[in-house]
C-alpha positions as CSV (number, residue, x, y, z in Angstrom):
1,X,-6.8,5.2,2.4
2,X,-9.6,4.0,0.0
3,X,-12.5,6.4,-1.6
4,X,-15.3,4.4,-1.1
5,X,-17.6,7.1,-3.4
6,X,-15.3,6.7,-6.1
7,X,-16.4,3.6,-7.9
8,X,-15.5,0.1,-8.8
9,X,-11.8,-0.5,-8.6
10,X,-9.6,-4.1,-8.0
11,X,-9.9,-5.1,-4.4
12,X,-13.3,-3.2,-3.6
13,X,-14.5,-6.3,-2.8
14,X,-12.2,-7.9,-0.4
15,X,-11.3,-4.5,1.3
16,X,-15.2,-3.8,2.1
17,X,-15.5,-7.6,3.6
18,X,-12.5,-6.6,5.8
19,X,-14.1,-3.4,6.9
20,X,-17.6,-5.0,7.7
21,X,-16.2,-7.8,9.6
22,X,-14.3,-4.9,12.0
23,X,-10.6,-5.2,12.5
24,X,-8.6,-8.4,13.6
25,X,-5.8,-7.0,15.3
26,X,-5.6,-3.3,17.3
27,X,-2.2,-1.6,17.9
28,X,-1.6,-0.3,21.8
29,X,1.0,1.2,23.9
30,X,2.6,-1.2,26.5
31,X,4.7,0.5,29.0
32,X,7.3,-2.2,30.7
33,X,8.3,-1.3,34.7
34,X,12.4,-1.6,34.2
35,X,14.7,0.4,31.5
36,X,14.8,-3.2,29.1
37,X,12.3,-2.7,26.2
38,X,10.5,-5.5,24.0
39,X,11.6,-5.8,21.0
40,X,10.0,-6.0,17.4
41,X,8.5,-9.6,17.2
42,X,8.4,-10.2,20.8
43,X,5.1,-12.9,21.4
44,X,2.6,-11.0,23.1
45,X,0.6,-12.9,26.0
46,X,-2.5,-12.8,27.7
47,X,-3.2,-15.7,30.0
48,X,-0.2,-17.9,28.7
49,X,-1.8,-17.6,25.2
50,X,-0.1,-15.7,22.2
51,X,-2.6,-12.9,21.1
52,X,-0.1,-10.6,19.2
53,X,3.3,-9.0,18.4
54,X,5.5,-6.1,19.4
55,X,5.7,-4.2,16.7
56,X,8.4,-1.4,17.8
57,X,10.0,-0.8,21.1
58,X,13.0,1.4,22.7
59,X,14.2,2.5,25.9
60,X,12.4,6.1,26.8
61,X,14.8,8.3,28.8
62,X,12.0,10.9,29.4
63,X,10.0,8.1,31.4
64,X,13.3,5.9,32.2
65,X,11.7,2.6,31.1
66,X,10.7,0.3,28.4
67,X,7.9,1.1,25.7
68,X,6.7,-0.9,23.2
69,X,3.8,-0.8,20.4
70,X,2.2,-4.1,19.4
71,X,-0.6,-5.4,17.2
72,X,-3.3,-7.4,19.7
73,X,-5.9,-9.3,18.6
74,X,-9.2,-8.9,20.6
75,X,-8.1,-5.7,22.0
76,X,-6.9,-4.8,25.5
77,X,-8.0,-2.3,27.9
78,X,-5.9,0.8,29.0
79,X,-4.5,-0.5,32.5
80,X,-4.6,-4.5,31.4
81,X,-1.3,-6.3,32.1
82,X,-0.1,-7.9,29.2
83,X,3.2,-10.6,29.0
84,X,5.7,-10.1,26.6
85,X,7.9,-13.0,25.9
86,X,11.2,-11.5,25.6
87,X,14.9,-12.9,25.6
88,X,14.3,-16.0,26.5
89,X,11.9,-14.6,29.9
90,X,8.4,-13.5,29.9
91,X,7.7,-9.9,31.7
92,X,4.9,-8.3,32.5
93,X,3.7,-4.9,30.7
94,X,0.9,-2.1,31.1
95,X,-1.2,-1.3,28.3
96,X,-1.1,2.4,28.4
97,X,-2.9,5.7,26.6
98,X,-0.4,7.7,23.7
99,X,1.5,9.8,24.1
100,X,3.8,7.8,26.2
101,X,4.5,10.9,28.1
């Protein structure tokens, strides 16, 4: 958390050219169709190209799947499919809203 009304301090600089340019990177929900969750690091896809990382996942015995949390860059849409490379395999998962349940 940064006061912005506070006054000069290090980093002002940098951190106010991050905020202006909008972020890079936005963290969603991914819901996989099977019990096997990504894992932390797992290549996110979108089209065959890598757009971001998991950046936690577990099995969810209230829903009986997968979920995962990654970091995307450009976005995605509640509802878009996403591939996760995971394991050596690449699966399909569902963007989704939080909570999970």
């Amino acid at each position: 958390m940064v006061a912005w009304d506070k006054g000069p301090f290090r980093g002002r600089d940098a951190l106010a050219a991050e905020r202006d340019a909008g972020a890079r990177r936005t963290l969603v929900a991914l819901r996989a169709s099977d019990r096997r969750p990504p894992r932390e690091g797992d290549e996110v896809l979108r089209n065959g190209a890598v757009v971001g990382a998991v950046t936690s996942g577990n099995f969810s015995p209230g829903l009986g799947v997968g979920i995962a949390m990654a970091l995307v860059a450009d976005g995605a849409a509640i509802g878009e499919s996403l591939e996760v490379e995971s394991r050596g395999g690449v699966r399909t998962l569902k963007v989704v809203t939080l909570p999970f349940v």
